[in-house]
Structures are given as C-alpha cells and as structure tokens.
N, C-alpha and C positions, 0 to 999 in steps of 0.2 A: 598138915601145914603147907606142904610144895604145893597141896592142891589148892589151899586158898590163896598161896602167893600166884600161883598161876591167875585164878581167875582175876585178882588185884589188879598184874598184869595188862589180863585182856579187857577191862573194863577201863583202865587209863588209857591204853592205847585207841580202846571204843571210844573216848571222851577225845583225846586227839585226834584222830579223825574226822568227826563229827564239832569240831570245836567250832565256838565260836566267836568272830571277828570284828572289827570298825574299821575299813577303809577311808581312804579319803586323798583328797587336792584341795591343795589353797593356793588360791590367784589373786589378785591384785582386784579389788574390788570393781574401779571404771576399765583399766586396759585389759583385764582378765589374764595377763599374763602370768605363768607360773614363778613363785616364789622359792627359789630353791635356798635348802640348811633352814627353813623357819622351825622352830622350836616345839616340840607339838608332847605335851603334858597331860596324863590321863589318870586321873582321881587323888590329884595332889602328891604322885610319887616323885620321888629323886630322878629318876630311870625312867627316860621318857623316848622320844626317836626323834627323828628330823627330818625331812622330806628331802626326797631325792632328785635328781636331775630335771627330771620330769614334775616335779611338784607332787609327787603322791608319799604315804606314809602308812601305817599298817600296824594292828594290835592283835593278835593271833590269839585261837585257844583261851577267850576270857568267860569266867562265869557267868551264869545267865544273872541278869539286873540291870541295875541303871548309873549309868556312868557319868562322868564329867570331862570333857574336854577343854584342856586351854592351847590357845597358839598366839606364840609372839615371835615380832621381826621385827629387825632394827627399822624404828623408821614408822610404823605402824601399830594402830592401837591393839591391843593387845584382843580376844577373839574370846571369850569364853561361853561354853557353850553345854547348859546341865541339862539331866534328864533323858540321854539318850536311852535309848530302848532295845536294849541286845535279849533276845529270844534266842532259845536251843536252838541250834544248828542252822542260826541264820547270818547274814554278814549286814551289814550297816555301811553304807556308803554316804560320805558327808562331803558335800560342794562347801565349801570354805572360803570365803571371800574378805578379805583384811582389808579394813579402810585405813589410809595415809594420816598419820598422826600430826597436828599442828604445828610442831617443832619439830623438823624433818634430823633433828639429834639425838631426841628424847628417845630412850631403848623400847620402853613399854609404857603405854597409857592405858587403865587399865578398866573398860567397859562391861559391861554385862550383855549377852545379845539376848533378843527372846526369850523369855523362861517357858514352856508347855504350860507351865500350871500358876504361871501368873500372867495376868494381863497388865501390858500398860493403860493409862488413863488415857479413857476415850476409844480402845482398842481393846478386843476380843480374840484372843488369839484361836484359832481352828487348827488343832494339829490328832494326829490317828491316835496317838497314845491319850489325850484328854478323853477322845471321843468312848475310846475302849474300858475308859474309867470311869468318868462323869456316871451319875445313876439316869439314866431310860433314854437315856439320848438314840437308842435305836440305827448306831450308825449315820444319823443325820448330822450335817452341821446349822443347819436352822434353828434346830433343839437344844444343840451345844450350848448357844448363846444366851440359855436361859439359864445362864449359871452368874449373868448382869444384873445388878438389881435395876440396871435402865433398860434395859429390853421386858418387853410386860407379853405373857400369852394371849392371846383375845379367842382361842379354841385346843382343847384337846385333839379333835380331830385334825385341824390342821396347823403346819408349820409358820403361818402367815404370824408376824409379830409387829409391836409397837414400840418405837424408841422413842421414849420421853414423850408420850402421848400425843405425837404425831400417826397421822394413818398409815398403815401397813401397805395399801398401794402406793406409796412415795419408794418406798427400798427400791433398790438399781441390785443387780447382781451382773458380777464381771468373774470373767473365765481368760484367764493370762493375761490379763491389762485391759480387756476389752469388750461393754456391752453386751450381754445376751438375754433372749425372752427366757421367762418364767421356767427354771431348769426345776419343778414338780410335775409329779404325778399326780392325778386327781385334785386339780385346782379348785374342783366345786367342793371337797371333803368339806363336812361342817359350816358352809355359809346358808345365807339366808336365802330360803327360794332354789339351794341348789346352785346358784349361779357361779360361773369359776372367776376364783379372786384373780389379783393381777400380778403377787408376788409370794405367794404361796401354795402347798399345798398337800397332799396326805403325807408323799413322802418324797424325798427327794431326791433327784438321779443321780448328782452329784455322791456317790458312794465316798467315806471316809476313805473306803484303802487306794483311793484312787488321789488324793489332796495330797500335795505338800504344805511347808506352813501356809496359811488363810489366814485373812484379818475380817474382823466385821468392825469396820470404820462407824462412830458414832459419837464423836467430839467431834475435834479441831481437824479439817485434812486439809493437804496441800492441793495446790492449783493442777498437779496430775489428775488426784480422785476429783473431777470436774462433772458436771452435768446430776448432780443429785443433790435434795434438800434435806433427807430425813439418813436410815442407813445406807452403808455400801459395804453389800459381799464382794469380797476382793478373792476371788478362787482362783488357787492353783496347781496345776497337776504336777506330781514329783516324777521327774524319770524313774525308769526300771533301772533295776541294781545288773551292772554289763556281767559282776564276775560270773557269775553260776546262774542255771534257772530255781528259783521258787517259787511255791504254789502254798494259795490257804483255798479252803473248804469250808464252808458254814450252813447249817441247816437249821432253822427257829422254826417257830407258829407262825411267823410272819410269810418267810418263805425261804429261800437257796439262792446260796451268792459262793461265787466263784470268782478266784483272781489269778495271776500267773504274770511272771516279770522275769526277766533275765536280758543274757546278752542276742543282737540276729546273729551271729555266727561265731563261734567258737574265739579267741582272742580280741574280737573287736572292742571299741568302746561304745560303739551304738547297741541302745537297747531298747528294750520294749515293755510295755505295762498293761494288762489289760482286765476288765472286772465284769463280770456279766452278772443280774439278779435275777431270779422268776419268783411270783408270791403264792402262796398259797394259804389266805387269808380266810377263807372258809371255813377253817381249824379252829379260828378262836370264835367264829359263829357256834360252831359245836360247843367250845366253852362257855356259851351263855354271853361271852361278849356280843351288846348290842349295837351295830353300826345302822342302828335303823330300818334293818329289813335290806340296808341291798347289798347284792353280792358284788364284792371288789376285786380287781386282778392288775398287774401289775405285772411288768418286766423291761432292762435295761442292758443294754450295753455302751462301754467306756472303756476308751484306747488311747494310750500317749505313745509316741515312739520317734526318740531321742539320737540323730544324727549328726556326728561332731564332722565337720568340714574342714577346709586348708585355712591358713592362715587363723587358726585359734577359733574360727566361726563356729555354728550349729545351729541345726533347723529343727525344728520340734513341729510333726504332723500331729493332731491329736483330735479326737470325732466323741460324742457321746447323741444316744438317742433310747426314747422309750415310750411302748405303749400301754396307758391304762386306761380301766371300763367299772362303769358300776352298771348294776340294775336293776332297778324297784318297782317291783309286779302290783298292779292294784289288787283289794281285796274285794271278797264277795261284798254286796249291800248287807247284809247280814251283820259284816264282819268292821263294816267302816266306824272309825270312831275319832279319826281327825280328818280333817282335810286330804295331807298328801294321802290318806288311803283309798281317795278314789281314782289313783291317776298310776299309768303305766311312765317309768319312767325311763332311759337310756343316756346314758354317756357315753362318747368315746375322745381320745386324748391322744395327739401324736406330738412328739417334741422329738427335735434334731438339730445336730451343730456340727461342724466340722470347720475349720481351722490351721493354720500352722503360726508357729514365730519363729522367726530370724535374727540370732543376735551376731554381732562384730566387733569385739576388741579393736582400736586401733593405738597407735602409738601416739605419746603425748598424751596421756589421760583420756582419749575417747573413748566413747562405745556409740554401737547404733544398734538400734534395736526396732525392729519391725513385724508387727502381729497384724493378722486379717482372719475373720469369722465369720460364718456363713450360721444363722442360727433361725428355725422357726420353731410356731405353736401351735397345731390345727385342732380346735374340739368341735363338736357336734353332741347338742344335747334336744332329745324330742321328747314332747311330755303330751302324752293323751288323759284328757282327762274325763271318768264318765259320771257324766254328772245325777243320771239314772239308767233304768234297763233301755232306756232309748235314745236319751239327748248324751251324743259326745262330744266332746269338744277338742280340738287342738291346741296348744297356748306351750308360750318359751320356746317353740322349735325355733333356734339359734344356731349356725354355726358362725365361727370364731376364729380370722386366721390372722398370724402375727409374725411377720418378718422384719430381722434386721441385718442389714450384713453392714459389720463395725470392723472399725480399720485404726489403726496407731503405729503412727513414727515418732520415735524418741532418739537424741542425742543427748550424751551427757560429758562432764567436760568439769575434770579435776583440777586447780588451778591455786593449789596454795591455800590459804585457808578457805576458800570457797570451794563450792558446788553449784557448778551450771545445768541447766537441767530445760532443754529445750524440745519443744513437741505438739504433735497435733492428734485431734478423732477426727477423723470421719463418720459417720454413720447415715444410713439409710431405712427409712422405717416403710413398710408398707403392712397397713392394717385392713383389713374386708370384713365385713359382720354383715350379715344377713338374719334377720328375724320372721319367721310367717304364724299364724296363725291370731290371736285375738289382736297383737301391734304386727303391723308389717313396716319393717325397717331395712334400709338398703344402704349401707354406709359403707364409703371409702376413701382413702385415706394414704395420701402418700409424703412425706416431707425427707429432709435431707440436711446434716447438720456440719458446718464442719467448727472445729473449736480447737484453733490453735492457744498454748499454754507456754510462757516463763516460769519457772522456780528456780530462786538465787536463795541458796543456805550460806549462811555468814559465820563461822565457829573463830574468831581470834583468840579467845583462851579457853581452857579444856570445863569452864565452869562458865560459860555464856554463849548461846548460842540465838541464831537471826534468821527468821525465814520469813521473804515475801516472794510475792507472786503475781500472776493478771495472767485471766482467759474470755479469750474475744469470743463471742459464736454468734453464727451466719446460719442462721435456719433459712432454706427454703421451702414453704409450702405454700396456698394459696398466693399467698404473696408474702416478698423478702424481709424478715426482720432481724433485727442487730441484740446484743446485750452484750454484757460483760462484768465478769467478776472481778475480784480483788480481794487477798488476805495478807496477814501478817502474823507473826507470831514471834514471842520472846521468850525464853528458855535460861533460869539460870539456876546454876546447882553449887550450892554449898554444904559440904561433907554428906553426910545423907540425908539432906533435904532439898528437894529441889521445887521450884516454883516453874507455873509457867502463866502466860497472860495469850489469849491469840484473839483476833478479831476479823471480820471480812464479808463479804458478799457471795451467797452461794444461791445457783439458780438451776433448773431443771427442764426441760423440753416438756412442754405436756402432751401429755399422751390420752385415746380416749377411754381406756382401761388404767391412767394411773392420776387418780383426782385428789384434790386436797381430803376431802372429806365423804365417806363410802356412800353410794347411793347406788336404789337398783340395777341391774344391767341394761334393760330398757332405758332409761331415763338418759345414762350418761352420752350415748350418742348423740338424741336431740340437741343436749347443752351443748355439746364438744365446740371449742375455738380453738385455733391454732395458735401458739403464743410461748410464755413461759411462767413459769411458778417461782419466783423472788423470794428472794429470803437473808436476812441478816443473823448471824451468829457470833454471838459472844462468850468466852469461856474462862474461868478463871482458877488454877487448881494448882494442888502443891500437896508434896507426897514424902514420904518418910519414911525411914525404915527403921524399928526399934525394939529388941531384943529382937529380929530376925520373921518381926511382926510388921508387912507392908503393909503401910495404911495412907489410903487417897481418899481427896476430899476435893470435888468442883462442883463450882456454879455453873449455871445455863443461865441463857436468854436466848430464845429463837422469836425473832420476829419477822412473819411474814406479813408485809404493807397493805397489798390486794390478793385476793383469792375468793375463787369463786366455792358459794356455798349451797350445798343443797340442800332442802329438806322436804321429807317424805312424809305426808300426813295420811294414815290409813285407817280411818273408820268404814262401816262397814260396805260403803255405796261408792267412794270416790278414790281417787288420789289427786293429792295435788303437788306440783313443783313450785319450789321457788328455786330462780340463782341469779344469787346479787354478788356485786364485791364488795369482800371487807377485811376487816384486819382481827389479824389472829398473830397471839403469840404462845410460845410458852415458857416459862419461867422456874428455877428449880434448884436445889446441891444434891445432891450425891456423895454417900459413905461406904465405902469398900476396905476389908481386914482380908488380907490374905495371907498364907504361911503355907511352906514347902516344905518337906525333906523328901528325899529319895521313895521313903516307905509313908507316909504321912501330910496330908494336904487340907487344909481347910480355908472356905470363901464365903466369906458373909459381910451383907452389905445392905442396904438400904438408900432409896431415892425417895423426895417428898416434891412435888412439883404440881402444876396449874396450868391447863391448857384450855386457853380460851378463844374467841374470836367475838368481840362486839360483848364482851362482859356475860357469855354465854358459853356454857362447858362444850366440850369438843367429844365427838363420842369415843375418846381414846383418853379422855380426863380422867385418869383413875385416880388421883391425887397419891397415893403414896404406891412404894411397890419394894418388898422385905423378900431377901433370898439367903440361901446357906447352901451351901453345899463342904462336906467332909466325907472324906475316904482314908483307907489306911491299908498295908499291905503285910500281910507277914508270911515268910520264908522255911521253911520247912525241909531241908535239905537232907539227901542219903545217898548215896554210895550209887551215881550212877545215872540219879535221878534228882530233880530238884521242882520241889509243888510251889505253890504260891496262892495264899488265900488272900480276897480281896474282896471288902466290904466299905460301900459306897449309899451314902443318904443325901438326900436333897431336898428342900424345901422352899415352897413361894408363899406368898400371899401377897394379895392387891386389891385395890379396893376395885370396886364394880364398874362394866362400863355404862355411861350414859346413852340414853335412846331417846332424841329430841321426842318421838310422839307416843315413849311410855315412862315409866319408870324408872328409874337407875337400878340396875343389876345390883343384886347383895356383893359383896364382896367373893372374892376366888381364893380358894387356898388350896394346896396340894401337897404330899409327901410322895416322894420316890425312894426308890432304892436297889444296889445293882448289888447282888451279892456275887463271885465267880473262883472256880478252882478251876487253877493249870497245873498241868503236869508236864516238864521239859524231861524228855529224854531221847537219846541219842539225836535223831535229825530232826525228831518233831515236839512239835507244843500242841498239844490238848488239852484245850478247857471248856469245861460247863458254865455258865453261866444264867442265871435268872433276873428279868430285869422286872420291875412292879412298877404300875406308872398307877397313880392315887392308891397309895396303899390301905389307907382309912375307908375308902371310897365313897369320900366325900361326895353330897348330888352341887356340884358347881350350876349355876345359870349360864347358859348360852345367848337367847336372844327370846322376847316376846314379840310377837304374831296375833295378828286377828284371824280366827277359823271360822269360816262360814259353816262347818259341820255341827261343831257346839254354839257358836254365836256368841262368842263373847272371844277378850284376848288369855294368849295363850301362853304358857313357858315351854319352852326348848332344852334341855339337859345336856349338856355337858357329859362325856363319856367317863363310869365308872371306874371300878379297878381295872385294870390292864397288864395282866402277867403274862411275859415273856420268856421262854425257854429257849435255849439257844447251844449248841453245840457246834466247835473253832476246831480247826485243826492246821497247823501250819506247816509246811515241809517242802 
C-alpha cells in the first residue's frame, strides 16, 4: 500500500510539473491599453481570477480539453471566448481585447466572439484546431473552406476554388492586412495544359500551425477588405507563445513538418514562431496513388517574430518562402496512348515574402497600425514534345514572374457609439511572362494602385447596428485611371434572431493572370487591358439560434455590368478567341445548420444558385452545391495519461462544371473522413492519425480535351482514393 501511495504521489506530482496552463492579457481593444481587476471566468466556475497590474491572468495545472473563457469590465462588452485548445503539457496564451460597451454604465454586455467551429454568415473562420479536426483538410486552409456549401471544388488536385460560381482566379489572398502573389505550391497541379492557375494550388505554404484566427470573406465586407470582387483570404500569423519554448514534430505520406515557438530570451515578452515542411510525395506513388506519371516535391519555410516596443507598441517581422517541381518523362512510341505521353515535361516554382507590422496604441481611443510586404512568384515550365523518332517540337516553354510589394496605413478612433476607421493600400504590381516555342509572347507589365478607405460603424443600441463606407483608387499604368466604391450595411438583432441587409459596389485591379472567366495561359496576355473588374453586391440574411441549432439563411445577387469574356473553341485544326464585353450576374440563397459542443460538431448546408453572363452559364455555373461535415470526440482517461479518439466525416456534392466547347461535367461528389488517436502524457501528445480523401472512390470528371493521339475528345479524371497517414508529436 506505502508503495502504491508513493507511486500516487509521484505521478501527481509528474502531472504538476508537467501541468497544463492558459495565460493571457486584456487590453482595451483601439488604445490597447491594459485593463487592470477585469474579471476573467473559465468554464462557468464561481472561482475565477482577475488580471493584474500589468493586465495579465493565469490558470495553472488544468486538464487536457477544451475550455471556455469569459472576461468582463465595467464599462465594456463582455468577451466570451469557447473552444480553446489545452494539449498536455502545453500553455495557451490568449491576446484579449475588450470592445467599449454603448452605455459606458452598463456592467456587462454580453457578446459571443468567434466560435472555431462555427462560422458567421458570409465568413469562414481558419483557425489550427478546425484544421486538426475537419476530415482531409491536410493542414491546408484552402481545403478548410470546403466545409461552405458556397465555396464549390473545381479539382482534387488542387486547392483553387469557386464562391458562388464565380472564377477561382478573382480570390485576392492577404497576409496581415495586406496583398500577396499566389502563397501555393505547384500552381499548375490538376489544370488544363498544365498551366499554373492564378490562385491556387497543390498545396499551400501557408502551414495551419503557423495562422492565427483567418477569415475567408465571401458575403458582405467592409471598405477595409477593398480591391476584390469574388473571395478574400484574410491570413494571419499568431505570435510564439514568450513563456517557455515548444516544439511539434509531424511525419505522413505527404512528407515532414516541423515547428518550434517560444520566448528570444529567457524572461522577455518577444517571441518567435517558426515551421519548416519537406515532401516526400513519391510514397503515395508507391501506393498506387496516380498523380499522372509525375514526380512532385515540395518544401517551405515560415517565421513570425513578435517584438513589444516602448510606449505599448510592437513590430511583428514575419517571411514565408517555398520551392516546388514536378516531372513528366515522355514514353516510348510503343508505349504512347494519349497525348501528353509524347512530351518531356518540367516545372519549377519559387514563391517568397517577407514583411513586417507596426502597431501603436495611443491615448483617446487611437491606434495606428502599419504593415509593408515584399511578396513574389517565379515558375518556369518547358515542354518538349516528340512528335516521332525525328520531328521534335518545343511548345508552353513559359516562364512566369509575379511581384507585388503592398503596403497599409490604418487609424482607428473610438468615439462613443461609433467607430472610425480610416486608411489606405498601396500596392505595386510588376508582372513579366515570356513564352518561346510554337507562340512567342514577351509581355510586361507594371501598374501601381493607391486606395485610400473610410469605415464609419454606427451601434446606438446593443440590437442595431450601421456601417458605411467609400474607397477611391488611382491605378497607375499605361495611363491614369480613377474608380471608387461604396457600401452600407444594417444589422439588427432581436433576442436570437438577427437580420442583416448590406449593399455596395465592389471592384478589383485586373490583372493578366486574374480574368473574369479561365482561359488558356497563352491567350490571356494577347487580351490583357489595364482597367478594373466592377461589381455590385447585394445580400440579404437572417440567422437564428434554436435548441442550440444555428441556422442561417442568405440571398446573393452579384452583378457584374461589363466583363470581358473569352471563349476557346478547340476542334481538331484551330483555336479561336473571342473577347467582348458583357454582363454577368450571379444570383442565389444559401442554407447552413451548424451545432457545437466541446466533444461534438456538426455542418450542413446547402447553396442553389445561377451564374450567368448574356443568358449563358458561366463555367463555374454548377447550379446547386450540398456539404456536411460532423465529428465527435471521446475521452478515455487513466491515471497519468489521458487518450482522445476522434472521428471526422465530410461530404460534397455539386453539380458539374460547364465547358463552353464541350459538354457539361456529370456532377462531383466526394466523402472524406479523419479518423485520429492521441495520447497526452506527461509533456507530450502523440497522435496517429489517418486521413482518406474520396473514400468510395468515386471516378469524379475533371475536364474534356481534344487528343490528337486518339482523335477524338477526351475526359480527364479526377484523383481517386487518397489515404493519408500521419504521425504528431507535440512537446
């Protein structure tokens, strides 16, 4: 008996050591200033703490799970914040920011902030814990988002998507408030010809354990998210945690990924975060996975690192870059049996960014905040192609280079029931393409945008809220042109139902990789004009909560006035262009059920919609698109040690996309599923996990092609089952 109280003993005492924490500070949302004695409540106890001098608070030694945080202070609405994510022997650090309540008397107002595993309407939330749960998301947040019944896939292979049957080259992706090129690797995975899209791709650099919350904007945005007509990836990197260093370890079929955060020096509060991947994608060749015959490779690194300054400031340096390659060997004449089998092919892919932000509290409700990014894309793709034992040919040797260096000043300016919200981009684009071989193309490309932005938020009582807005932009390229938006939006909430109505003008720089409508890569240089892409948005939606069952429900209308459109006619002798302007809308509702608990999640929804231009489908017209996603988690707990089993199913289907010069694609449908066991104990988590991406394995359609090898058109397939193994280790 002494012996087993002893070990008792030593294995509590191993548990407090080793225990697990949630730090934190809460600052005043625009002055950033710290909030001392605010109230700070964790999973509904009596016995909670209160932050000290300095604004910080602290929960020591808690069980591994998922917790609930509330904070209130006189004066300000109240903060609550579900779902955090305490892992063995790790600590949780939470930036906490309390917005000023309407009635500067009222004790508590009493809001809900982001939930992980619910989305607001119009919005896609991106956070590590979704990504680690959701089924086959593969660590991407591109993938995540296909958990929207408005986001539609248009490839297995790649990340590139459609919202509300708009084209996948309209998405904008931003990295701390501010413009950057295509953050994929392998842009050309799964497009037609090979050729690399303009906002996707196999997989993307952006690592989850490198994001803090992310949004994928796709309703109503305000006059900040400026310069885009379809989605906006709004990415964010989270600082490293200052207390202590940790480290995760991950090894799959895909390939190895490494992270590591902590404090630069022993007591500071500046920290660092950093995540490196290499692939090693050849493994699922061995498994009969077919990526077409070519070999793909892959690898990234990504660094934030978090320095607090005097007077409440802080500079945030932060770089991410990565190189990927494929490469598809012709075969013997013996052995040829479509087209690309006569042709050697090569890829190669360089992306890089580097950056900092600047933020400053000041007194009387300001803040200033200031971000600049330095971002390119360089590919090179050469294709030889032998057309017998003698005649060879050259054709698509391309390269591809893409710079922007984007820039944003923001003031903001608290003022009683309003919010001022004042600011500008700059951006600079310089684009080069080069083609040789059957098209010789030499194109280049420089403009320069600047887009100053108002946003006035109007809240006079806690159940109606008012936002408008206006952004002017001054493109210069060839020569100088003007545009400018305008939005509004009305928000009114009674008991748990809320409505909202918004409306406005939303417009886009065009670019000559980012066109209304997808057309080959050759082609779109000839077209290109410098200009902008127009667009009117209207949204109407209202949202409820009943037995603890959210359910949202909004219309669309996107009308875009003019746009150029192309189409590509391929019989076996010619091609022809057309590009006229004309008017395209699309029109649509949207139905989403979502439900939470700690251990328990489920999302299912549906969109029905019409995207046309001139009473003609849009090749991203899939008319309806059905998604589900459910997961559940159960606990399994011993003396020392605590497991966690977690089983995760996902489901699509959409209707087919349309190909002006073939036939409409069958419909797509898919099942996933994440099955995973961890094990916490003492300072580490260990889990296995298995992810399955078409688990039926379905043959999906991809795209039809005319083959000069068989002489007739062809179909293209979609990537079968796709089992993923994966082994986590965090510590």
């Amino acid at each position: 008996m002494r012996a087993l109280g002893a070990a008792v003993l030593v294995l509590l005492c191993t548990t407090l050591i080793y225990g697990q924490n949630i730090e934190g500070k809460v600052t005043d949302q625009i002055s950033g200033e710290v909030l001392i004695g605010a109230a700070i409540e964790l999973n509904h106890q009596t016995k909670g703490s209160i932050t000290t001098e300095k604004g910080l608070f602290q929960f020591q030694n808690l069980v591994p799970g998922l917790y609930e945080i509330q904070v209130s202070y006189l004066g300000y609405e109240r903060y609550i914040e579900k779902n955090i994510w305490v892992k063995t022997g790790k600590t949780v650090y939470l930036n906490i920011q309390l917005a000023r309540s309407n009635n500067e008397m009222d004790e508590v107002v009493v809001t809900a902030n982001t939930e992980p595993l619910r989305d607001e309407i119009g919005d896609i939330s991106i956070t590590e814990e979704k990504i680690n749960r959701y089924a086959a998301t593969y660590y991407d947040p591109a993938r995540l988002v296909l958990s929207s019944p408005d986001v539609m896939v248009t490839n297995d292979q790649n990340n590139q998507i459609s919202v509300r049957g708009l084209s996948p080259e309209l998405n904008v992706w931003r990295l701390e408030g501010v413009e950057i090129v295509n953050p994929n690797h392998l842009s050309n995975a799964g497009t037609f010809n090979d050729q690399p899209a303009a906002t996707g791709g196999g997989v993307n650099i952006l690592s989850a354990q490198m994001l803090d919350r992310s949004q994928f904007h796709i309703g109503a945005m305000d006059n900040s998210n400026n310069n885009t007509v379809a989605g906006l990836f709004d990415m964010d990197f989270r600082d490293g945690y200052a207390g202590d260093h940790q480290f995760t370890a991950q090894a799959s079929l895909i390939g190895l990924d490494f992270s590591a955060e902590g404090p630069l020096k022993k007591g500071s509060q500046a920290s660092y975060l950093a995540n490196y991947r290499y692939s090693f994608t050849g493994l699922l060749g061995l498994m009969g996975v077919d990526f077409g015959g070519e070999v793909i490779g892959f690898q990234d690194l990504s660094f934030n690192v978090h320095l607090p300054l005097k007077n409440k400031a802080s500079l945030n340096v932060f770089a991410l870059g990565g190189l990927s390659s494929n490469e598809f060997k012709a075969k013997s004449p013996a052995d040829v049996e479509i087209e690309k089998d006569k042709s050697d092919i090569s890829y190669r892919e360089k992306m890089g960014g580097i950056g900092g932000k600047y933020n400053l509290p000041l007194s009387n409700g300001y803040s200033i905040q200031l971000t600049s990014l330095f971002s390119s894309n360089s590919q090179t793709r050469n294709q030889t192609t032998f057309r017998d034992l003698v005649n060879v040919e050259s054709r698509y040797n391309t390269e591809n280079q893409v710079a922007i260096w984007s820039n944003r000043a923001e003031v903001k300016r608290n003022l009683g029931h309003n919010t001022f919200q004042l600011g500008s981009n700059f951006n600079h684009y310089d684009h080069q393409y080069q083609s040789t071989g059957t098209q010789v193309i030499d194109f280049s490309n420089q403009q320069s945008l600047l887009a100053p932005y108002l946003l006035w938020e109007y809240q006079p009582t806690t159940i109606l809220s008012i936002t408008a807005g206006g952004t002017y932009y001054l493109l210069n390229a060839n020569s100088t042109m003007y545009n400018y938006d305008y939005r509004a939006a009305v928000s009114y909430k009674l008991g748990m139902m809320k409505m909202s109505v918004s409306a406005g003008k939303y417009s886009q720089v065009k670019q000559a990789y980012s066109n209304f409508t997808p057309r080959q890569a050759e082609a779109q240089y000839n077209l290109y004009t410098n200009g902008f892409i127009e667009s009117y948005r209207y949204l109407a939606s209202t949202e409820t909560t009943i037995k603890k069952v959210n359910i949202q429900v909004e219309g669309f209308y996107y009308y875009f006035p003019s746009v150029s459109v192309i189409k590509r006619m391929t019989p076996p002798d010619y091609i022809i262009y057309t590009n006229k302007q004309s008017q395209a809308q699309t029109s649509g509702v949207s139905l989403r059920l979502q439900g939470m608990t700690p251990l328990f999640y489920y999302d299912i929804g549906g969109s029905l919609f019409n995207s046309t231009y001139e009473g003609e489908d849009l090749p991203y017209n899939l008319g309806h698109s059905f998604s589900a996603s459910v997961g559940e988690k159960w606990f399994f707990n011993r003396e020392g040690e605590n497991r966690v089993l977690s089983a995760n199913l996902k489901g699509m289907y959409q209707g087919g996309m349309y190909q002006p010069e073939n036939d409409r694609l069958s419909p797509y449908g898919r099942i996933d599923i994440r099955i995973s066991w961890a094990k916490n104990k003492k300072n580490t988590v260990r889990t296995w996990s298995l992810d399955i991406q078409n688990l039926t394995n379905r043959q999906n359609e991809a795209f039809q092609y005319y083959d000069s090898v068989t002489g007739q058109i062809e179909m293209n397939y979609q990537l079968g089952l796709l089992p993923i193994l994966t082994y986590r280790i965090e510590f």
